[in-house]
KOLGU-204635 format. One record per atom (N, C-alpha, C, O, CB): residue number from 1; residue in three letters; chain; atom name; x, y, z. Coordinates in steps of 0.1 Angstrom, whole numbers, plus 2048, in hexadecimal, padded with zeros to 3 digits. Atoms other than C-alpha are relative to their C-alpha. Glycine has a CB too. Layout:
BEGIN
NUM|ALA|A|CA|X|Y|Z $
...
END
This chain:
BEGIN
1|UNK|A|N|7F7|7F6|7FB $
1|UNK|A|CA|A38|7ED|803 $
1|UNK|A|C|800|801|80F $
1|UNK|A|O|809|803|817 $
1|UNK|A|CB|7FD|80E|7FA $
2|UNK|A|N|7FD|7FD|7F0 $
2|UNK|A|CA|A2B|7ED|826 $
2|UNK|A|C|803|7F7|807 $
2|UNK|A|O|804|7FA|813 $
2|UNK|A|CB|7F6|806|806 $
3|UNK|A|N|7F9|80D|7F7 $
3|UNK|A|CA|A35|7CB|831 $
3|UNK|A|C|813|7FD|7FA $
3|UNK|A|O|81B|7F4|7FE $
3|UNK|A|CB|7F4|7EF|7FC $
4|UNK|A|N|7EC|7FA|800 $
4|UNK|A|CA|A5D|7D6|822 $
4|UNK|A|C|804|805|809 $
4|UNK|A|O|80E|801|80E $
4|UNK|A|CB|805|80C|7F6 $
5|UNK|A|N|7FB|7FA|7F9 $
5|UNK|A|CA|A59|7F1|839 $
5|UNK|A|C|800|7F6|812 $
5|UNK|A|O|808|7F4|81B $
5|UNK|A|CB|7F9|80E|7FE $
6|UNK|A|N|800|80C|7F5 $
6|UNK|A|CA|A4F|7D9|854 $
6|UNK|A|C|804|7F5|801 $
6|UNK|A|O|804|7F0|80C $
6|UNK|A|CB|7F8|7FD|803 $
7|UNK|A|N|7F0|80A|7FA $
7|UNK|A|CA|A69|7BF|850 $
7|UNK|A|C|80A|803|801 $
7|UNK|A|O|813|7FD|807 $
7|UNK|A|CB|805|7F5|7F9 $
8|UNK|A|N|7EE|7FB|802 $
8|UNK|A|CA|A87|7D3|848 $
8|UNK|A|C|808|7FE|812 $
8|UNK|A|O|813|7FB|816 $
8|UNK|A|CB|800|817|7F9 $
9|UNK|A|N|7F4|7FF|7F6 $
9|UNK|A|CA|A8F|7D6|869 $
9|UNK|A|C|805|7F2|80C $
9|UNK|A|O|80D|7F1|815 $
9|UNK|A|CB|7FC|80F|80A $
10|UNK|A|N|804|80A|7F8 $
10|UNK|A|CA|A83|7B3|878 $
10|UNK|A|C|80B|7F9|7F7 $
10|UNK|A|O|80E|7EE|7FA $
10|UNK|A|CB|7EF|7FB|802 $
11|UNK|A|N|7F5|809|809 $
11|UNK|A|CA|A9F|7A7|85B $
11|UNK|A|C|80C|806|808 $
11|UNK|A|O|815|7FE|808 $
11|UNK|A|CB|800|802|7ED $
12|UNK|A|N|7F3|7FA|7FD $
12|UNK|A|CA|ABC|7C0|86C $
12|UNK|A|C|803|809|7FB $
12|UNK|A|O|80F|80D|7FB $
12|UNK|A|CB|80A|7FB|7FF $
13|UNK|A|N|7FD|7F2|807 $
13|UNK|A|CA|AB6|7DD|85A $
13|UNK|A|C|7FC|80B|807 $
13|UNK|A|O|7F3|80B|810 $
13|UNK|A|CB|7FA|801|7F3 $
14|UNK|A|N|80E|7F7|7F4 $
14|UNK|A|CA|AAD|7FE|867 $
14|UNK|A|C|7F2|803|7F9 $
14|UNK|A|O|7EC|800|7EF $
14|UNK|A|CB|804|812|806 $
15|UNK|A|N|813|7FC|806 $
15|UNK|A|CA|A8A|80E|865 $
15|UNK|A|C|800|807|7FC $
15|UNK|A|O|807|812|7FE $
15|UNK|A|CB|7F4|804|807 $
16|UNK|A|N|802|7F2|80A $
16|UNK|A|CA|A7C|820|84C $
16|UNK|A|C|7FA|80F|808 $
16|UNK|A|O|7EF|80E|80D $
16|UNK|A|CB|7F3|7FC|7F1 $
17|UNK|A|N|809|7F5|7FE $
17|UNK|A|CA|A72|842|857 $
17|UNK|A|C|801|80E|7F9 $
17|UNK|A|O|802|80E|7ED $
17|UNK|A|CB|801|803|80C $
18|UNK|A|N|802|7F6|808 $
18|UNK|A|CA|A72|867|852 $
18|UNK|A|C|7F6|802|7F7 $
18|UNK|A|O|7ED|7FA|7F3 $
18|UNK|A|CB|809|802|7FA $
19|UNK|A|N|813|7FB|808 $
19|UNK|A|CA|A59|87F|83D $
19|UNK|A|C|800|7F8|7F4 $
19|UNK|A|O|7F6|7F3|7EF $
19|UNK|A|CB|7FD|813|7F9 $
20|UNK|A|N|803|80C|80D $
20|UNK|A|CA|A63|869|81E $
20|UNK|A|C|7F7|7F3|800 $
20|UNK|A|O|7EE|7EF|7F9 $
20|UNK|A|CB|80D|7F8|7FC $
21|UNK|A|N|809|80F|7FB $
21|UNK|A|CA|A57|848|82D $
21|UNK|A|C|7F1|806|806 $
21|UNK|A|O|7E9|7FC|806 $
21|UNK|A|CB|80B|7F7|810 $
22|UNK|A|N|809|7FC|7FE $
22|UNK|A|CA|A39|85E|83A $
22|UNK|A|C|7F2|7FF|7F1 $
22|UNK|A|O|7E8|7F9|7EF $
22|UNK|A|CB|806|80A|805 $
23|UNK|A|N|804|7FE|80C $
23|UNK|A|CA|A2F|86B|819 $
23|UNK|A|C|801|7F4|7F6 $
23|UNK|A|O|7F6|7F3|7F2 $
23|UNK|A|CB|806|80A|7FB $
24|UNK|A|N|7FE|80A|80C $
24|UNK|A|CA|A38|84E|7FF $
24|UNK|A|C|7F5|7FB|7FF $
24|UNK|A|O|7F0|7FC|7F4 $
24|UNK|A|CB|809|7F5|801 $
25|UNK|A|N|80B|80A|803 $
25|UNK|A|CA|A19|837|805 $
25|UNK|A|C|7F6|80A|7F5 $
25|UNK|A|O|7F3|807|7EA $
25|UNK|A|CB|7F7|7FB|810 $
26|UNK|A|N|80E|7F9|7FF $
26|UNK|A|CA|9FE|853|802 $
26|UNK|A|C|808|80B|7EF $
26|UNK|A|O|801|813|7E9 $
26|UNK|A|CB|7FA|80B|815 $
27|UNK|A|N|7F8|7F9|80F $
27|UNK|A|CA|A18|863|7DF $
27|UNK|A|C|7F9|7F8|7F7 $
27|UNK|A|O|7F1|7FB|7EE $
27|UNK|A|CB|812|7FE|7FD $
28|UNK|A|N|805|809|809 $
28|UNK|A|CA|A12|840|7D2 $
28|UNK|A|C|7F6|7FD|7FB $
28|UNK|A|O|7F3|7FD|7F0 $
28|UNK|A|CB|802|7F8|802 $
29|UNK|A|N|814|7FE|800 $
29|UNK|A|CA|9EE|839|7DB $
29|UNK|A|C|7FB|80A|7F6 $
29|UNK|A|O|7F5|807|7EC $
29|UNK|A|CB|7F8|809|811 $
30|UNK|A|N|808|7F4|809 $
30|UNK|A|CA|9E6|85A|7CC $
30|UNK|A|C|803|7FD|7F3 $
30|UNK|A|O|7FA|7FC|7EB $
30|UNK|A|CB|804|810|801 $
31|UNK|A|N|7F8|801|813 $
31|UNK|A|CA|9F9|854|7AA $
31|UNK|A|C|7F6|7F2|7FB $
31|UNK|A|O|7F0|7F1|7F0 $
31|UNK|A|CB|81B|7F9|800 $
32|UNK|A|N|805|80D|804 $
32|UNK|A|CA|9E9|830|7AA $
32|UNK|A|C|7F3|808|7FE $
32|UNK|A|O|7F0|80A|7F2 $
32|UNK|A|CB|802|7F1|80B $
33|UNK|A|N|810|800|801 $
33|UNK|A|CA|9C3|83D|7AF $
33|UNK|A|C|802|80A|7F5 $
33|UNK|A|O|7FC|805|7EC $
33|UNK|A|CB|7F6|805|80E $
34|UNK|A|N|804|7F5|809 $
34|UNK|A|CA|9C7|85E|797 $
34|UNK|A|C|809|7F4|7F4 $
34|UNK|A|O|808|7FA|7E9 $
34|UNK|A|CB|808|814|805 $
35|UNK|A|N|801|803|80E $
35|UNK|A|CA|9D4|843|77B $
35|UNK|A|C|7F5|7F7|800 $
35|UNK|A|O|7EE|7F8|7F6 $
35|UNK|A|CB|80C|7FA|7F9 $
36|UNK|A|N|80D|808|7FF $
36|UNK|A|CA|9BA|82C|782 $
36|UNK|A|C|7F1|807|7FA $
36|UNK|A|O|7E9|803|7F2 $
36|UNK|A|CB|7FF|7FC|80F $
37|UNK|A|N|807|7F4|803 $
37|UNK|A|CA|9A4|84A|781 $
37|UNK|A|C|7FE|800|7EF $
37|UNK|A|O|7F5|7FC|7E8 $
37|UNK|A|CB|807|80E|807 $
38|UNK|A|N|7F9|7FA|80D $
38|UNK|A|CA|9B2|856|761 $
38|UNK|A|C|7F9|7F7|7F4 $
38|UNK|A|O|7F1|7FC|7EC $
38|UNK|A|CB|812|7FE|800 $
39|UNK|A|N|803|805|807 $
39|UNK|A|CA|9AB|837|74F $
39|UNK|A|C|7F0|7F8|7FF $
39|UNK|A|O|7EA|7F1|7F7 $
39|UNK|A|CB|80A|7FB|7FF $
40|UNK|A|N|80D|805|7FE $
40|UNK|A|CA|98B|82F|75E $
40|UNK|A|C|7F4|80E|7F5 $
40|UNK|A|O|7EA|80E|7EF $
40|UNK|A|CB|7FD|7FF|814 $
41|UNK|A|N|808|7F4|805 $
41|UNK|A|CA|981|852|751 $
41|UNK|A|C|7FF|7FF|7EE $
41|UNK|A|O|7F6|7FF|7E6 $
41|UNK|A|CB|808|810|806 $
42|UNK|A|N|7FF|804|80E $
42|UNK|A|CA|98F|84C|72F $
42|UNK|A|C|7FA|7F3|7F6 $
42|UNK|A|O|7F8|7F4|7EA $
42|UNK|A|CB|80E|800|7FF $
43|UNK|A|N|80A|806|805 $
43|UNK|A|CA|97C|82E|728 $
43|UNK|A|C|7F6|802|7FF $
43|UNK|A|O|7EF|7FB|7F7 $
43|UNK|A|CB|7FF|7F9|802 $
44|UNK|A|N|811|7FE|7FD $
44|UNK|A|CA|95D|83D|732 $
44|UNK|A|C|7FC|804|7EF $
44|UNK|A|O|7F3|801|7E8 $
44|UNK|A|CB|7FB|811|80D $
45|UNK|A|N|802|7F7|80A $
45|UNK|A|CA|966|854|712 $
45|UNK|A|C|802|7F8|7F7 $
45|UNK|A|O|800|7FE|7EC $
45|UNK|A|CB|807|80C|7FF $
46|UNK|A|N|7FE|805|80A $
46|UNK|A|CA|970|837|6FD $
46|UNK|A|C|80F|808|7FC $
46|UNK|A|O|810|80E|7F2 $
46|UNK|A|CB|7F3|801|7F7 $
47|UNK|A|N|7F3|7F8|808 $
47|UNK|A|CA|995|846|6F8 $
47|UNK|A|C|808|7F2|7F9 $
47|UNK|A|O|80A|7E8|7FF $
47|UNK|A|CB|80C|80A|80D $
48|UNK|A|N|7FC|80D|809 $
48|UNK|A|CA|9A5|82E|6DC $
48|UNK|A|C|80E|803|804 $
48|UNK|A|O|814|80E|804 $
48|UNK|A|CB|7FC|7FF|7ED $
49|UNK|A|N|7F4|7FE|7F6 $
49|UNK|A|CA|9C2|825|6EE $
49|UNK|A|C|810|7FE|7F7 $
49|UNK|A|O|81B|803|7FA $
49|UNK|A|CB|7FF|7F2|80D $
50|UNK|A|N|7F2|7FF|80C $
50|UNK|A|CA|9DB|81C|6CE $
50|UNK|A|C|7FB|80A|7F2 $
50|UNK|A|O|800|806|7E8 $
50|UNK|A|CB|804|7EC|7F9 $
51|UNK|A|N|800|7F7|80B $
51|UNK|A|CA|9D0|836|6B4 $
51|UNK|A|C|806|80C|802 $
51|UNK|A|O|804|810|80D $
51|UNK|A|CB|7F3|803|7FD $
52|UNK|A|N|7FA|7F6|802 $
52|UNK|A|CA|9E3|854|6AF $
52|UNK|A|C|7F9|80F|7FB $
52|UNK|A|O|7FA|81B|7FE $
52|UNK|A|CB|809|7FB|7F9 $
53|UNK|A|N|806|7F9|80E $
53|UNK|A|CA|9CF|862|693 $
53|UNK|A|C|7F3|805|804 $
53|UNK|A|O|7EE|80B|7FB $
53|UNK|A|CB|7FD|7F6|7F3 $
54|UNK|A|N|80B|7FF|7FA $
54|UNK|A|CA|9AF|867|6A7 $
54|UNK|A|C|802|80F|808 $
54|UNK|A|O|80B|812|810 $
54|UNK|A|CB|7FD|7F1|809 $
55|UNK|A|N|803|7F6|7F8 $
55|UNK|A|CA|9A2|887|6B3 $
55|UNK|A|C|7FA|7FE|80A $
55|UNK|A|O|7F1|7F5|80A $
55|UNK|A|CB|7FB|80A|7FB $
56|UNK|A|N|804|806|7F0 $
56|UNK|A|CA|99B|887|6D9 $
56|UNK|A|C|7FA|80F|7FF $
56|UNK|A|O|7FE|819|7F8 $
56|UNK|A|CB|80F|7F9|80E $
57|UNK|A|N|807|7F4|7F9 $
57|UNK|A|CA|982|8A0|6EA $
57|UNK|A|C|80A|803|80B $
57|UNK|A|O|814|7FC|80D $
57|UNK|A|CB|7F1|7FE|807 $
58|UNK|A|N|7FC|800|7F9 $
58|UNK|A|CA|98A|8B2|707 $
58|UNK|A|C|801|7F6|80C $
58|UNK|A|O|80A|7F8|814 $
58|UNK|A|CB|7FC|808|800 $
59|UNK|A|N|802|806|7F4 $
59|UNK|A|CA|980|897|720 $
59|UNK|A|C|804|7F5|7FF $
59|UNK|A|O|801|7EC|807 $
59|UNK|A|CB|7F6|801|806 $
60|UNK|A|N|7F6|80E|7FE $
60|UNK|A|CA|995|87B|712 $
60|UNK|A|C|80C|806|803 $
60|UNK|A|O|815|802|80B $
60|UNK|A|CB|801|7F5|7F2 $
61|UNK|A|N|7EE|7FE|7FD $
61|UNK|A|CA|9B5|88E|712 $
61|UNK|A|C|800|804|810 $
61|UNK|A|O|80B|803|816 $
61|UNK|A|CB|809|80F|7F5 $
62|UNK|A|N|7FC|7FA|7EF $
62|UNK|A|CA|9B0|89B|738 $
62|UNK|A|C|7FC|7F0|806 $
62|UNK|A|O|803|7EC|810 $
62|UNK|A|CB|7F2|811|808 $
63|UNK|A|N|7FD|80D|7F9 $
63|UNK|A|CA|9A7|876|741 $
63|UNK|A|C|80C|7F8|7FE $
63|UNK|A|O|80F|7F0|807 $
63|UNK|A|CB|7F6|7F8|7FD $
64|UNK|A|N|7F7|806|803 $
64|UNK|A|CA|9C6|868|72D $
64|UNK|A|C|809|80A|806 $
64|UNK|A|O|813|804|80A $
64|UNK|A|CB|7FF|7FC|7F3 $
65|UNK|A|N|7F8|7FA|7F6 $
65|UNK|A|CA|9D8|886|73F $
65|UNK|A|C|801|7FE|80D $
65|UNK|A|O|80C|7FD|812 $
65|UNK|A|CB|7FF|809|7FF $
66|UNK|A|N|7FB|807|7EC $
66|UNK|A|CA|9D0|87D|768 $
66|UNK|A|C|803|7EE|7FC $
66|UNK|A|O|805|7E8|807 $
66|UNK|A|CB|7EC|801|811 $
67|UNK|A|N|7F9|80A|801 $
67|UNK|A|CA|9DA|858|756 $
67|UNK|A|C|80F|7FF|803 $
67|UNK|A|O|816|7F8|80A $
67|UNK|A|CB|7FD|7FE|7F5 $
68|UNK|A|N|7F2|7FC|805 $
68|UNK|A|CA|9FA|863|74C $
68|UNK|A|C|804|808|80E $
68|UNK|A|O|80D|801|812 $
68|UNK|A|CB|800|80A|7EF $
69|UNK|A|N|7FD|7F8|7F4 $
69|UNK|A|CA|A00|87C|76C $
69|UNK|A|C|7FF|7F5|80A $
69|UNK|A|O|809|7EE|80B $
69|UNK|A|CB|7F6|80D|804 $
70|UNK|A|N|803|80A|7FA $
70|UNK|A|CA|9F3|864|782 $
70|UNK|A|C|80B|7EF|800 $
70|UNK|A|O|80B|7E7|809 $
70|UNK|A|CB|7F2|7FF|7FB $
71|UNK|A|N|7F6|809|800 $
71|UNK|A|CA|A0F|848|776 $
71|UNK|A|C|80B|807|804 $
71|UNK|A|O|812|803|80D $
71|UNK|A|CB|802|7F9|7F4 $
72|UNK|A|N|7EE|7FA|7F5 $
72|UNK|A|CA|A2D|863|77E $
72|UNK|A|C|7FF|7FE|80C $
72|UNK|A|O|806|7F7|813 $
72|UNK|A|CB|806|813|800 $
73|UNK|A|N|7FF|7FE|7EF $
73|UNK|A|CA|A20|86B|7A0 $
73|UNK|A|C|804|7F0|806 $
73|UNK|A|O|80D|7EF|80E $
73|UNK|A|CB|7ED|807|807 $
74|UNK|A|N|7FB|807|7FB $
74|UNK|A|CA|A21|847|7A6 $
74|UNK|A|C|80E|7F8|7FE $
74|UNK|A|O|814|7EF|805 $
74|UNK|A|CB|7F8|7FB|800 $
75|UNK|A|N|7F3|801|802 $
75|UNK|A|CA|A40|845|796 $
75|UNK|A|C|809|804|80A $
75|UNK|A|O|812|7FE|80F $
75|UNK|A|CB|803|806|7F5 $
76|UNK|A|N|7F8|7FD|7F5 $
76|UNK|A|CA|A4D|858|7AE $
76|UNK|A|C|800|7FE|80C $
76|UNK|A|O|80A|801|813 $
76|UNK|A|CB|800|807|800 $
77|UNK|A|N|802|808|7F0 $
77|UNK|A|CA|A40|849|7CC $
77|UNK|A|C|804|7F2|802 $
77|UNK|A|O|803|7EB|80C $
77|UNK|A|CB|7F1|801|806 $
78|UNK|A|N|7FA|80C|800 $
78|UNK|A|CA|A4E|829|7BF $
78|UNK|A|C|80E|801|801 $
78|UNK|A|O|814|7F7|805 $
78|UNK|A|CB|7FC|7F8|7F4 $
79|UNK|A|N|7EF|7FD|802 $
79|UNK|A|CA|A73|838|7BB $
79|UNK|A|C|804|804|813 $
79|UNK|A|O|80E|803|819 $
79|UNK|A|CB|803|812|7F1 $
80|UNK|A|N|7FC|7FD|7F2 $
80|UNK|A|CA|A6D|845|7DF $
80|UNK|A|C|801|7F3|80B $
80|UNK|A|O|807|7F0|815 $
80|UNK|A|CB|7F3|80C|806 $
81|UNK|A|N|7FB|810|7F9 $
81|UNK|A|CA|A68|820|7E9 $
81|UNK|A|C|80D|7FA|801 $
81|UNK|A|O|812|7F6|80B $
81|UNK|A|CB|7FA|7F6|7F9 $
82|UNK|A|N|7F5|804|7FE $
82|UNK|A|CA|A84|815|7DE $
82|UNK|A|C|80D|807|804 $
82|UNK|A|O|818|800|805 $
82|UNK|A|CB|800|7FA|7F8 $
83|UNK|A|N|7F6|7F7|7F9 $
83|UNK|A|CA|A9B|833|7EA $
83|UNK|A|C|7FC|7FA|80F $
83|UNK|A|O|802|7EF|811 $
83|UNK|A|CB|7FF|813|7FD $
84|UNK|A|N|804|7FE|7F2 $
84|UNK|A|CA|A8F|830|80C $
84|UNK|A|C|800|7ED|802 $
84|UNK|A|O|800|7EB|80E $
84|UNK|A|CB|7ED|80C|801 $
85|UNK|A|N|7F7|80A|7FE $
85|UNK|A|CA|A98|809|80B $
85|UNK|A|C|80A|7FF|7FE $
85|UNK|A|O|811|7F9|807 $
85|UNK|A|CB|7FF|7F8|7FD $
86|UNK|A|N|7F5|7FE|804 $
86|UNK|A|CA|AB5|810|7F9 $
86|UNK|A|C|80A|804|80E $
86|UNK|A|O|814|7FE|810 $
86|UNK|A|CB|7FD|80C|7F5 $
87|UNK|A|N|7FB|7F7|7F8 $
87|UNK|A|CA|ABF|826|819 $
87|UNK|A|C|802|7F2|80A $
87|UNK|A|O|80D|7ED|80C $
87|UNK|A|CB|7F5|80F|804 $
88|UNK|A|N|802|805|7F5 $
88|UNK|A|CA|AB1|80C|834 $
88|UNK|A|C|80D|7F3|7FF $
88|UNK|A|O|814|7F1|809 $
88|UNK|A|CB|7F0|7FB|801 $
89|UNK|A|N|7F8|807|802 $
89|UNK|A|CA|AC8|7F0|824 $
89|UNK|A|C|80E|806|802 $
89|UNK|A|O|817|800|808 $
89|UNK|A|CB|7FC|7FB|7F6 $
90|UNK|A|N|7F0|7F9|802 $
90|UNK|A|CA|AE7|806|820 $
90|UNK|A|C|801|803|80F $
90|UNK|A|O|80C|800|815 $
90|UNK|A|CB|801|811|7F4 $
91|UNK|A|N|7FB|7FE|7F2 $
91|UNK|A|CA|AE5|810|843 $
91|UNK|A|C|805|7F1|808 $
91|UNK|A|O|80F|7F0|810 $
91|UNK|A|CB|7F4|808|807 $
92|UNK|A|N|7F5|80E|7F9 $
92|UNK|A|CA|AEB|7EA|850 $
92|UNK|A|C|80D|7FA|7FA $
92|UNK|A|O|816|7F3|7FF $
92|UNK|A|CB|7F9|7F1|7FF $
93|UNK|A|N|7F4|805|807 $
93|UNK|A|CA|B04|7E6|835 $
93|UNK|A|C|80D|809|806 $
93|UNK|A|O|818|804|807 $
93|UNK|A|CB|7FD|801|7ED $
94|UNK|A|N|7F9|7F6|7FA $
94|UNK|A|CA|B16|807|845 $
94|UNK|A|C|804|7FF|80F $
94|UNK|A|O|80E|802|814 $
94|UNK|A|CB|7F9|80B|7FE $
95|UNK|A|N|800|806|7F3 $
95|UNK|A|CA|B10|7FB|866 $
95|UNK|A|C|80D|7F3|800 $
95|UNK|A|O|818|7F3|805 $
95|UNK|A|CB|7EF|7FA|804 $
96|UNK|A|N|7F7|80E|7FE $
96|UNK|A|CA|B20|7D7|862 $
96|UNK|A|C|80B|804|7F6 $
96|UNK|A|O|80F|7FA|7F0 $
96|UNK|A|CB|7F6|7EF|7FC $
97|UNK|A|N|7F5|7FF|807 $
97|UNK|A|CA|B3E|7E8|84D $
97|UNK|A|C|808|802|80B $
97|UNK|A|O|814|803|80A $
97|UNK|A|CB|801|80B|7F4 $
END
């Protein structure tokens, strides 16, 4: 992501900036480490990862929950990636119209 933002404009695009481009890395980061987290925690507990039928304690479902939380957040700092190229591209395409 951070060598996108650092060619975009050495290709003729403009530069990413603004609080979006600020925030995105450290959205993503976070989302990446709290699932990482998540499932590091949930193995500790042995959580059976294809059973349904299995009663979980408290401290597999809150590890399979910052799993599961932890993939949106970076869901969403992956959607902010590609808006925020989305933008940098459209602006040369707007430019050279």
């Amino acid at each position: 992501m951070g060598i996108t933002y650092h060619l975009l404009p050495q290709l003729g695009f403009a530069r990413v900036s603004g609080r979006l481009a600020r925030w995105q890395p450290g959205i993503y980061g976070t989302g990446q480490l709290m699932h990482i987290t998540g499932l590091a925690w949930s193995g500790g507990y042995n959580v059976a990862r294809k059973s349904t039928d299995v009663e979980r304690g408290i401290e597999q479902i809150a590890g399979m929950g910052l799993m599961g939380f932890g993939g949106l957040v970076s869901i969403v700092g992956g959607i902010a990636f590609l808006v925020l190229v989305y933008r940098s591209l459209r602006s040369r395409a707007a430019s050279a119209g």
